[in-house]
N, C-alpha and C positions, 0 to 999 in steps of 0.2 A: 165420618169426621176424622180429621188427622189428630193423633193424640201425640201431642208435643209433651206434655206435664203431666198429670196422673193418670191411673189405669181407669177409663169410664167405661161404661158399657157402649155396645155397638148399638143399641137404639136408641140412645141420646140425640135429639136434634143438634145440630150445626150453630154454634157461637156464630152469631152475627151482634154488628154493633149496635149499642142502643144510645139510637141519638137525643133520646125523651132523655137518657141519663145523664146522658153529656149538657142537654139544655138545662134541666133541672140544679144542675150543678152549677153554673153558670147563674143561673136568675135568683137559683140561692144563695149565691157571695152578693150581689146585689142589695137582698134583705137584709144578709148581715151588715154591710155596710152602711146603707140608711139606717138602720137598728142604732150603730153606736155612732153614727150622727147624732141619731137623738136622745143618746143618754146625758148628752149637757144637762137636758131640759126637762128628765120626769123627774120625780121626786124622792131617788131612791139614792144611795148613796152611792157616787163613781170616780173614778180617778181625780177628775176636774169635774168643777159643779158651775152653770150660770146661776145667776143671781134670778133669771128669770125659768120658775121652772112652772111647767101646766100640769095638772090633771089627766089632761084628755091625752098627752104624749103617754103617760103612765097607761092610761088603759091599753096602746093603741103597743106599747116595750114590753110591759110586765106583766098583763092580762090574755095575749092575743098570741103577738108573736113568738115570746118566748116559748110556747106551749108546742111548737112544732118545727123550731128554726135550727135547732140543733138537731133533735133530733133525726128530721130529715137527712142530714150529713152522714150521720151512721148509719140511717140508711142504706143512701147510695153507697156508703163505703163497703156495706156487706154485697151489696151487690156486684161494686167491684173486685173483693176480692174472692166471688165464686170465676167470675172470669180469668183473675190472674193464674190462679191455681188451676184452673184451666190451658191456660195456655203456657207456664211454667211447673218447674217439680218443684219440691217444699224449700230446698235449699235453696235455690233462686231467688223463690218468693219471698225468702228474709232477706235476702241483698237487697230485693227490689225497697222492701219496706224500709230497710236501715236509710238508705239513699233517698227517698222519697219522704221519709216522716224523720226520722231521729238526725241527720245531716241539718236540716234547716232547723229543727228545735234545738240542738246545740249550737248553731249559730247563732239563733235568734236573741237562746237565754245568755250569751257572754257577750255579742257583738251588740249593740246599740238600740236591736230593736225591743227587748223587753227591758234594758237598764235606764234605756231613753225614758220609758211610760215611767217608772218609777221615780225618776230624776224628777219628771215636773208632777207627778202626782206629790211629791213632798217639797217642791215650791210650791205649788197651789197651797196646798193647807199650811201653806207659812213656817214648815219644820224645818228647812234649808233655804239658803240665800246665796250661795257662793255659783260658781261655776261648772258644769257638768265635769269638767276632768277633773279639777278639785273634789265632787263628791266621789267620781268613780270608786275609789279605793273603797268609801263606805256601803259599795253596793253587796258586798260580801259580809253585811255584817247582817245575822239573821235570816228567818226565814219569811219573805215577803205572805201577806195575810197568816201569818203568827206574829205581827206587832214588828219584824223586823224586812231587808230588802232584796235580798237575794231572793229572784224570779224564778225557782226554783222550776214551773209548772209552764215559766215562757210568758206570763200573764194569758194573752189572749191565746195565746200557740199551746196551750193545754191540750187542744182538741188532738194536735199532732203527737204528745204525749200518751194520752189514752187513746188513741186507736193504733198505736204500735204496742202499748201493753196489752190491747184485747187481740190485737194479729196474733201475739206468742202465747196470749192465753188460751184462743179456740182452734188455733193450727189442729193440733189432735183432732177434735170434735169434727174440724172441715174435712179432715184428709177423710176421715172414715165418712161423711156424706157423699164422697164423693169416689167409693169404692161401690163395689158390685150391690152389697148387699144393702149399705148406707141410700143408695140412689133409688135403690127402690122402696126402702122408705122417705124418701123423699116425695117421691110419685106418691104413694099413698097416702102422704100427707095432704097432696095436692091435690089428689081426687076427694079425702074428706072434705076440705074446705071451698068444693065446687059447689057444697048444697046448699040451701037456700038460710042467706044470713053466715053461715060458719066461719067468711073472710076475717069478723070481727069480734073472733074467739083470739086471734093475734094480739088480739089488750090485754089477755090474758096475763101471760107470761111481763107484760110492762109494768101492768098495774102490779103482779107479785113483788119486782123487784123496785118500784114506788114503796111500798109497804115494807120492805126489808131492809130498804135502806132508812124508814121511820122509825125504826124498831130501837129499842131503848138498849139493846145491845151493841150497839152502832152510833149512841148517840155520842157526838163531841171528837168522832173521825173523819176522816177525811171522807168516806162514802156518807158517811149523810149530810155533807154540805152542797146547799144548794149554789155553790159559788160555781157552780161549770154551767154555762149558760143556761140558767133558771133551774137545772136539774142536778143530782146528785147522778153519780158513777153508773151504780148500778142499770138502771134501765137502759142505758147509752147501752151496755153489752147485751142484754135484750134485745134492745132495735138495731145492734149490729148480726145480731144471728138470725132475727126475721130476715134482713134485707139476704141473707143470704141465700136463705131458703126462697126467699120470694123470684133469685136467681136461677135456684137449680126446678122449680115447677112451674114450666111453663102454662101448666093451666093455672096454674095461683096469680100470674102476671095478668092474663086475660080477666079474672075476675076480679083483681083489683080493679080491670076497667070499666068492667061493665059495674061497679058499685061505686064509680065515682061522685054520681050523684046522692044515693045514699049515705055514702061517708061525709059530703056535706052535711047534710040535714041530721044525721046523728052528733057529728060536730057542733055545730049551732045547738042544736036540747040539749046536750052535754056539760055545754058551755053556762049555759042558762041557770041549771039545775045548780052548778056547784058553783056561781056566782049567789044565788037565792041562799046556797047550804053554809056559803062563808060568809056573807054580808047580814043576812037578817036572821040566820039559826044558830049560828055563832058557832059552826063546828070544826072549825079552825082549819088547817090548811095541809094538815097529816094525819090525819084520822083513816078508819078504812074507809070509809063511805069517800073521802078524797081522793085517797088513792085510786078506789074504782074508777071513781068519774076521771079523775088525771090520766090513769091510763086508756082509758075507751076515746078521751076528747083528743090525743096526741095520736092514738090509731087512726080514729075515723079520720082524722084534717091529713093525714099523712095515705090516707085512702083516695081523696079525692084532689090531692096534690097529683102523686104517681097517676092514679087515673086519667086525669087529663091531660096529664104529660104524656103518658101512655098514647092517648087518642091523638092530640093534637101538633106533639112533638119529636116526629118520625122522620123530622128531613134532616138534612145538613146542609151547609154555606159556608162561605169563606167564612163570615164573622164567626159562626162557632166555633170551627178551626183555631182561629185566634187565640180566641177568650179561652177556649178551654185550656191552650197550654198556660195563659195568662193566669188562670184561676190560685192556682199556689202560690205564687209569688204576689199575688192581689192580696189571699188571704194573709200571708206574713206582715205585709208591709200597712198594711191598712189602717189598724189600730192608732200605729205608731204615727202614720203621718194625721189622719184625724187629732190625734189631742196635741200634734204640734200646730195645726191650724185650728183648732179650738182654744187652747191655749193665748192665742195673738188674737181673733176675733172676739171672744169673747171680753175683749178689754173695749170695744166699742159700744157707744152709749147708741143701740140700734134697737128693732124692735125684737123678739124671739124671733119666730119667723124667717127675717131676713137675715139672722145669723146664722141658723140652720142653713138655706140654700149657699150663705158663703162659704161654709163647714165643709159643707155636700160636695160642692163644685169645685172648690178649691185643690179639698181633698184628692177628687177623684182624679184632677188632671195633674197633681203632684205624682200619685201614686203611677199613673200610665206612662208620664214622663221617667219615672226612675227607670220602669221594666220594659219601655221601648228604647230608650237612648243608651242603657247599660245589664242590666239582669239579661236581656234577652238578649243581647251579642257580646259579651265578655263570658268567655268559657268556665272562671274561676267560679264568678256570680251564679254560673247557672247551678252548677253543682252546690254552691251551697243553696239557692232558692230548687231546689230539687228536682230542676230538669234534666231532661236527660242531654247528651252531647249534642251539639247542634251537626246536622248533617252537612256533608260538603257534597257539593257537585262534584260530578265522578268525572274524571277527565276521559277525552276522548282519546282511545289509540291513535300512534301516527300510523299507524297502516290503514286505520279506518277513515274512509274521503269523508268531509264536511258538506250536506246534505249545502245544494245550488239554494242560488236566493233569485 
């Protein structure tokens, strides 16, 4: 293997691309994006609320999805960055991430897409009335979820936040997995976790950092608030250094596949158990017994996600090509156009339902229309939605003849 970036060992297999990552990536901005479709409609408190909200959306947002939708993300994100670091040295690899993650979340939290949510999250609750440039100036006053408006976290674009503070927090930790004597415990990690069951000793380390962010030492900071998509900080850095280990052992990939099925079925009991533990035993929703079951249900569904993405998600085609560079600039813009067309839909006397698919659709073809017509061919946009420079066709020498037609 050519070593572009760190010093690896000469027996390391050959980076190849994994297109189960690229897919999974892709079908997971999807979920998020249904996901806060339908947060009009459960019954927990959101930016914007319909007057019509179900039950059965709350099982389907705050009992289901939530318990592996983010997580998944820091997943794949550790998994991408055993690659980068791979194919870049350490100094690169923060340019890569300033430009990729911290570019678009400073965009996001000053230019329109997090001051916009906040603008109509305080018309909706009837605390302003005037005009978005008229409030602007107010967007600076306080810290938005401490009672005041300043996006400090991006609202949604948090995600980009914290996985640029855990890039600069586990750098150290990666560079040394990824040296002589690091990589092969790596291996050795990889070969314990080939035996029978061990894949799902990986909950381990979730569930601790579930538990430590419950911890009364932590209570009323920012790591133990469940405001980052259903979870607190911690474990997000957990399942960002599994994903990455699950990059550098290649026998740990394989058996995440062949337990695919298993991590279903341990997901579902899991599931079971600490619905039974919180609904009719009353043991509330941080307890240890929670946290265990929290971290084993969020491993196991994140077992048989990768799994069969693993098995069944090995090609590529134009559309992923697309979509994957799409996917960043999907997930910035999303949020923000959903509660501007939740916002105006939701004022029609429809049935739930049918406001949902107009949320969904509407959404979706706003959002494609912004990143096809402009983010994706205006140079400025791209850099700030955090792509990289669009390539030009390489012109042809005039010495070189123009192939007959």
């Amino acid at each position: 293997m050519t070593q572009t970036g760190n010093s690896l060992p000469d027996d390391r297999p050959e980076l190849t691309r994994r297109y189960d990552v690229d897919w999974l990536r892709v079908l997971g901005m999807m979920v998020v994006f249904l996901f806060h479709c339908a947060r009009f409609f459960d019954t927990d408190p959101w930016h914007i609320k319909s007057p019509r909200t179900s039950a059965a959306v709350s099982l389907v947002t705050l009992t289901v999805t939530i318990q592996w939708m983010m997580p998944l993300f820091f997943l794949l994100s550790g998994l991408g960055a055993y690659h980068a670091l791979c194919r870049e040295n350490w100094s690169r690899y923060l340019v890569l991430r300033v430009k990729r993650l911290l570019v678009p979340l400073l965009f996001g939290i000053f230019v329109f897409i997090a001051p916009w949510q906040v603008y109509l999250e305080r018309v909706s609750h009837n605390d302003y009335s005037g005009s978005f440039w008229s409030w602007y100036p107010h967007y600076f006053d306080g810290w938005f979820g401490f009672g005041g408006n300043f996006a400090w976290m991006g609202v949604h674009l948090w995600y980009l936040e914290a996985l640029f503070v855990f890039s600069l927090l586990t750098l150290p930790l990666f560079l040394f997995l990824q040296s002589h004597v690091g990589a092969r415990l790596v291996a050795a990690l990889s070969r314990l976790l080939t035996t029978r069951g061990a894949i799902f000793l990986l909950a381990v380390p979730i569930a601790v950092m579930e538990l430590l962010a419950n911890s009364p030492g932590l209570e009323g900071t920012p790591l133990s608030r469940r405001d980052f998509g259903g979870w607190s900080l911690l474990p997000y850095l957990a399942i960002f250094i599994v994903g990455f280990l699950l990059a550098g052992g290649q026998e740990m990939a394989r058996t995440v596949e062949r337990y695919r099925f298993a991590g279903l079925a341990v997901g579902l009991l899991t599931f079971i158990v600490a619905f039974v533990a919180i609904e009719l035993w009353g043991l509330g929703d941080r307890g240890i017994v929670i946290s265990i079951l929290r971290g084993l249900f969020c491993w196991a569904l994140l077992i048989a996600i990768c799994g069969f993405g693993s098995r069944h998600l090995r090609f590529s085609n134009g559309f992923l090509k697309y979509a994957n560079e799409a996917v960043l600039p999907f997930y910035i813009l999303h949020q923000t156009i959903i509660l501007t067309v939740g916002f105006h839909v939701l004022r029609l006397d429809i049935s739930l339902w049918l406001e949902y698919l107009l949320i969904a659709a509407g959404s979706f073809v706003a959002i494609m229309a912004l990143y096809e017509l402009l983010i994706r061919r205006i140079g400025i946009l791209r850099f700030f939605f955090g792509l990289k420079p669009r390539r030009r066709p390489q012109a042809v020498p005039a010495s070189q003849p123009l192939p007959s037609t």
